[in-house]
N, C-alpha and C positions, 0 to 999 in steps of 0.2 A: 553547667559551667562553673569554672570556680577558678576568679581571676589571683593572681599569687605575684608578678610583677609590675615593678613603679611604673604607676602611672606617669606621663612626660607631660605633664599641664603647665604654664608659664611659671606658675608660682605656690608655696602651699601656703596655710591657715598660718599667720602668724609673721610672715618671712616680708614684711612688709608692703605686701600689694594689696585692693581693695579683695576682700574675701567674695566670695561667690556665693550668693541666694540658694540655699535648698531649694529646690522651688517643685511643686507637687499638685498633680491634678489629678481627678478622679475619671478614669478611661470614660463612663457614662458623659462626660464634660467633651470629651475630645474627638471630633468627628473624623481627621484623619488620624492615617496612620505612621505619617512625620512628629505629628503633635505629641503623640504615643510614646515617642522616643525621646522628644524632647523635654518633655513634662511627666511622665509616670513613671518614668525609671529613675529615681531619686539618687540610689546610694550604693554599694555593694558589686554585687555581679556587674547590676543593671546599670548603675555608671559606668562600665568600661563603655558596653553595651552602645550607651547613649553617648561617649566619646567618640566610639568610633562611628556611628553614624553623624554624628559634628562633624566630624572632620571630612569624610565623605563627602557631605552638603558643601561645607567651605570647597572645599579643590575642585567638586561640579563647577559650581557656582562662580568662582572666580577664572573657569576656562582653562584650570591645568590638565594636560592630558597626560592620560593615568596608562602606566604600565602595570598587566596582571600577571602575577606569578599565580600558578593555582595546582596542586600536587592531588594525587589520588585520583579515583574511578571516577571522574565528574561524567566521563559520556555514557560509559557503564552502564551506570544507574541510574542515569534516565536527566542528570540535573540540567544539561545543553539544555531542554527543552522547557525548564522549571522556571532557571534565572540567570542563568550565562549567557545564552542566546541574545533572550532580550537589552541585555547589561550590554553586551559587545553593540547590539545593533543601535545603540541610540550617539555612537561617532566620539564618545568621550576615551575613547582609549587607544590606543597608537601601537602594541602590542601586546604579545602572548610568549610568558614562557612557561613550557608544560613538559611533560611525559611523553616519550614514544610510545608508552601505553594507553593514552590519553587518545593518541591517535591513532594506532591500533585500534583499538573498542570500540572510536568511530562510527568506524566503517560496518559494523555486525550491521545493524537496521538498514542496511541500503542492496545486504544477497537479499537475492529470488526467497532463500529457506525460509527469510526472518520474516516472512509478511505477514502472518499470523502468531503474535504473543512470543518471539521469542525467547524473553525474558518474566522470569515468576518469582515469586517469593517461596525463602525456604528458610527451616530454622535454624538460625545460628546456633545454637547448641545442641542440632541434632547426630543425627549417624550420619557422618561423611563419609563411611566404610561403606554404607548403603548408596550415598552420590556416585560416588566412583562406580560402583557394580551398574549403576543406571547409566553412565556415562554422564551424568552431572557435576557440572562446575561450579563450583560456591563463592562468590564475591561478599565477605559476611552474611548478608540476608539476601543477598539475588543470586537465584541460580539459573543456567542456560544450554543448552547440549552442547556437548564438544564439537558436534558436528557444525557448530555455528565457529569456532576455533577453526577444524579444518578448509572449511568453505574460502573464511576469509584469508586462512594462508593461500590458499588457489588462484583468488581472486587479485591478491596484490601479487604472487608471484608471474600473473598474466600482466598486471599494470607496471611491473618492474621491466619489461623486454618490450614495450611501446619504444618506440622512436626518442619519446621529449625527455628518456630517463638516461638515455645511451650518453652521458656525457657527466665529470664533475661539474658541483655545484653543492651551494652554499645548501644548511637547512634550509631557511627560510623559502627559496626557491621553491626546492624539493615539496613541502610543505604547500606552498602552491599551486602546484600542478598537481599533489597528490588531491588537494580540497576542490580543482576542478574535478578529478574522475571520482571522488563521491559524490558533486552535485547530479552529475551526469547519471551518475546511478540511482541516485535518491529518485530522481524525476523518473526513470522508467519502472521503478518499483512504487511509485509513490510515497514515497517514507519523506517523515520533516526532516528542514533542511538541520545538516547537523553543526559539528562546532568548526569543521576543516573547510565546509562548504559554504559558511556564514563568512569566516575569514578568506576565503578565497573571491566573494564575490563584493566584498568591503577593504580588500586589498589591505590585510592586514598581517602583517607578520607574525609566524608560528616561530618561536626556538626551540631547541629542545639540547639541553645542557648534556646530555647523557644518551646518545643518541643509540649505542650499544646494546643500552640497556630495556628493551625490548621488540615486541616480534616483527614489528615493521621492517628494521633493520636484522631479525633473525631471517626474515625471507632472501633479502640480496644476499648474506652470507651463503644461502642454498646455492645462486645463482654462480657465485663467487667460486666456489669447488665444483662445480659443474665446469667454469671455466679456467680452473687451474688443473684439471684432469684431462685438458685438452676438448671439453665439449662447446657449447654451444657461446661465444663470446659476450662477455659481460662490462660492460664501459661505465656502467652507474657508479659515481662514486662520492661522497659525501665531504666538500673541504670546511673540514671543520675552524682556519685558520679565519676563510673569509665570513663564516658564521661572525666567530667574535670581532670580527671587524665590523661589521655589518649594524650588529648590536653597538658597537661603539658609534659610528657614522648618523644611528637615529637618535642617541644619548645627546650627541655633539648638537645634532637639528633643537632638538628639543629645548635644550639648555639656552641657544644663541639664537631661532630663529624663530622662533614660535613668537607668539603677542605678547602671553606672560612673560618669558622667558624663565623659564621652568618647568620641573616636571615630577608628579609623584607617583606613587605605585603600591598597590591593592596586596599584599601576599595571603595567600591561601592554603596554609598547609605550611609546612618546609622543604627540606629536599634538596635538591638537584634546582627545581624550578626556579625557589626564591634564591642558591646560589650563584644562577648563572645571571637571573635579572639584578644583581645586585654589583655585577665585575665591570660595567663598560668604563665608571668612572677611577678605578684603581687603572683598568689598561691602559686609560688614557693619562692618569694623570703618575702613579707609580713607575707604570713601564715605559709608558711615550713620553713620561717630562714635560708633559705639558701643565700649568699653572694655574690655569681657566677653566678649572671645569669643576662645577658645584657637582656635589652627590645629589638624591632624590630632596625635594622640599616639603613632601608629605612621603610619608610610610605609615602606613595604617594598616598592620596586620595580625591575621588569627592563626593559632596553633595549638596544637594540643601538647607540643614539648612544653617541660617542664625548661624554666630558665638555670636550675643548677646543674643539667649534663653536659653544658659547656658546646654544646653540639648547635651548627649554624641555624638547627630548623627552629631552636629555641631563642638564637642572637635576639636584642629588642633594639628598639632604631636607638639608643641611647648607645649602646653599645658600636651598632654600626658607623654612628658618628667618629668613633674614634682611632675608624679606617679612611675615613673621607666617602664611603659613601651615603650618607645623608648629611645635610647640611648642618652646619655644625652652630650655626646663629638663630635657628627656624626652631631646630627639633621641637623643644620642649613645649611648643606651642601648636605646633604641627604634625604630630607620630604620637603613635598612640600602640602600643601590644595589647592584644587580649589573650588570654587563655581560656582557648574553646573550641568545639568541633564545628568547625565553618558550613557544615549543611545544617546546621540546627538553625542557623543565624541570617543566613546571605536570603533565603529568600523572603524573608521579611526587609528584611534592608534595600533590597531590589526593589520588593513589591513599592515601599515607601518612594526611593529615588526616582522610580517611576510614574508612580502618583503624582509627586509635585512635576515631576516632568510634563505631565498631562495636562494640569493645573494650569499652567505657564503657559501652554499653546490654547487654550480654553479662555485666557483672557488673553492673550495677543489677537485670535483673532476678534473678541470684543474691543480693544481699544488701540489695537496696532503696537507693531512691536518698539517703534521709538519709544512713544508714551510709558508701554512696560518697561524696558528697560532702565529708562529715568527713574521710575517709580521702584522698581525690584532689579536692582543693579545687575544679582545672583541669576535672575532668569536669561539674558546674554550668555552666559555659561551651559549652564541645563540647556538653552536652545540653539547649542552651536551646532553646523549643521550638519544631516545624521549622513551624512556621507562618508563624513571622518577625514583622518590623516591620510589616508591611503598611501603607504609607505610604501608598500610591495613596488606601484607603481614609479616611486623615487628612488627604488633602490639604487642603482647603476649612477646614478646623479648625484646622491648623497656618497655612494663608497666614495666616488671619484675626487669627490670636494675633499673627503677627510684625507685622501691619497695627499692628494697636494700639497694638505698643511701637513703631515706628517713630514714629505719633502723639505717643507720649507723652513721647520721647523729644525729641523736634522742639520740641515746646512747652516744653521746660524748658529748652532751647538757647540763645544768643545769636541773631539773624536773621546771616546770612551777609553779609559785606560782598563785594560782585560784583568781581570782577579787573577794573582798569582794558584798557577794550580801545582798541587804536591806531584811528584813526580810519579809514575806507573811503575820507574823501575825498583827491585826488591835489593 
């Protein structure tokens, strides 16, 4: 890791606020591994490091529920299983925006083929001209037979011609019922549950910003020329309108109706991912005019861009501030960028937040959870309950709600005078 942009802390050395203690403990001193972060990463890297796990703790702890952006091979390569999984299933997060590759790759551990290792290590700097001749597939260091590629095109192009797909609809939807027929599959292959079939049974909403851009939606394209050559008819259809609506309607819940009234968000990577979790509050408030709606109150994110390509995967919430999405009175107390490769980091971070998670129901049922609460304000947060937000379930109630203020909003409006356009003719 080698952190390269401003740090966003309330105040620096000098600028008139009380300065902050170096403060330093010896790891042999510190039994867990919050403490570790809190006290042994003094300065350097290891203060971003131990920012952002600050700030993590803080947004737990105070009950903000957290939207994840998270970009790359996370199901791939095994991480669902590492510290995603566990992160989503403890209710502190309200959605997911990711990769149609993301969900894609899924699905591999839940064919019949994969029941045995279908995934190995191979060397990044070897003969790929040799992969190829094996029919080996290279994800830097993990490789897999193509026939695990093939399988699963088969497989979803069987679950694309089911009954519940013959109709548009939002991702999010889609994204649900596709994480019911992995559950379904996982369970007769016996493979762990994965990250479609976590969110599908915790009613959590999947995005997926770029929905094009890979093979899940390369299979309905199959189906799609199939059924423009006159073959077998294809009604699946993806509206990508009421997607961003959708995202907007849970931005709006979040912001207005939760306890905090607030909301921050985890980004992982860049991309597409953190693009699209990043637009509900310009929709609502650049395009729809509406005047009430905060951006995120934490942003706490890792990437490996550099901040001078000027490219969104590298934006820092300082920056995002100066679109309206992140709050513009919080930030520098509340966001934090690091520069670094987010699997190096998150499962120590996880393993930590779940620790103290632990920690917290270990003494709750010692002295009952009023008495903790009283006592560890933050454990109310950490032990909000793991059932979650269950949004998937509100979808239809939440569009419906922001329908109306869109309405009603609209009719209290001036009518829009139309931008003079230059004429077509020569």
């Amino acid at each position: 890791m080698s952190p390269t942009r401003q740090d966003q802390r309330s105040a620096c050395p000098g600028g008139g606020a009380p300065r902050e203690e170096l403060v330093t403990a010896s790891v042999l001193e510190l039994e867990t591994l919050d403490r570790v972060f809190e006290d042994a990463l003094p300065a350097f890297g290891g203060a971003y490091l131990r920012r952002v796990w600050q700030l993590l703790d803080e947004a737990i702890g105070r009950g903000v529920p957290l939207a994840l952006a998270v970009s790359g091979p996370v199901t791939l390569s095994g991480q669902t299983y590492t510290w995603l999984n566990p992160l989503l299933d403890t209710g502190w997060f309200l959605l997911v925006s990711t990769t149609d590759a993301v969900c894609y790759h899924d699905g591999h551990r839940t064919l019949s083929i994969a029941k045995e290792a279908p995934f190995f290590h191979v060397d990044t700097f070897g003969d790929d001209g040799s992969l190829r001749e094996e029919r080996t597939i290279r994800v830097t260091d993990i490789g897999f037979s193509e026939d695990i590629l093939l399988e699963q095109d088969r497989f979803l192009r069987t679950i694309l011609r089911q009954e519940e797909f013959q109709k548009k609809m939002s991702g999010p939807e889609f994204r649900h019922l596709l994480g019911r027929r992995y559950a379904a599959q996982e369970r007769h292959v016996g493979a762990k549950e994965g990250l479609l079939a976590l969110c599908w049974r915790k009613g959590i909403p999947i995005f997926v910003g770029a929905p094009a851009d890979g093979s899940v939606f390369l299979n309905s394209v199959a189906h799609w020329t199939e059924n423009e050559n006159g073959g077998a008819a294809h009604r699946f259809e993806l509206d990508l309108h009421r997607e961003v609506f959708e995202s907007c309607a849970f931005h709006r819940w979040g912001v207005k109706d939760t306890e905090v009234g607030a909301i921050g968000t985890l980004i992982l990577g860049g991309g597409v991912p953190k693009n699209f979790n990043l637009q509900p509050e310009p929709t609502l408030s650049q395009i729809m005019g509406f005047e009430d709606v905060p951006g995120y109150l934490y942003d706490i994110q890792i990437t490996t861009a550099p901040i001078t390509d000027g490219s969104l995967s590298s934006c820092p919430p300082a920056e995002a501030v100066t679109w309206g999405k992140v709050d513009k009175d919080e930030y520098r107390s509340t966001c934090v960028s690091m520069l670094a490769d987010y699997t190096m980091v998150m499962p120590f971070l996880a393993k930590a937040l779940l620790e103290k998670r632990a920690r917290f129901e270990r003494w709750a049922e010692r002295m009952g959870r009023e008495a903790l609460f009283e006592k560890h304000p933050e454990a109310k947060g950490y032990l909000r309950p793991a059932e979650g937000y269950r949004l998937m379930d509100r979808r239809e109630e939440l569009t419906r709600r922001l329908l109306d203020e869109v309405r009603a909003h609209s009719a209290a409006q001036d009518s829009e005078t139309p931008y003079p356009l230059a004429s077509l003719e020569t």
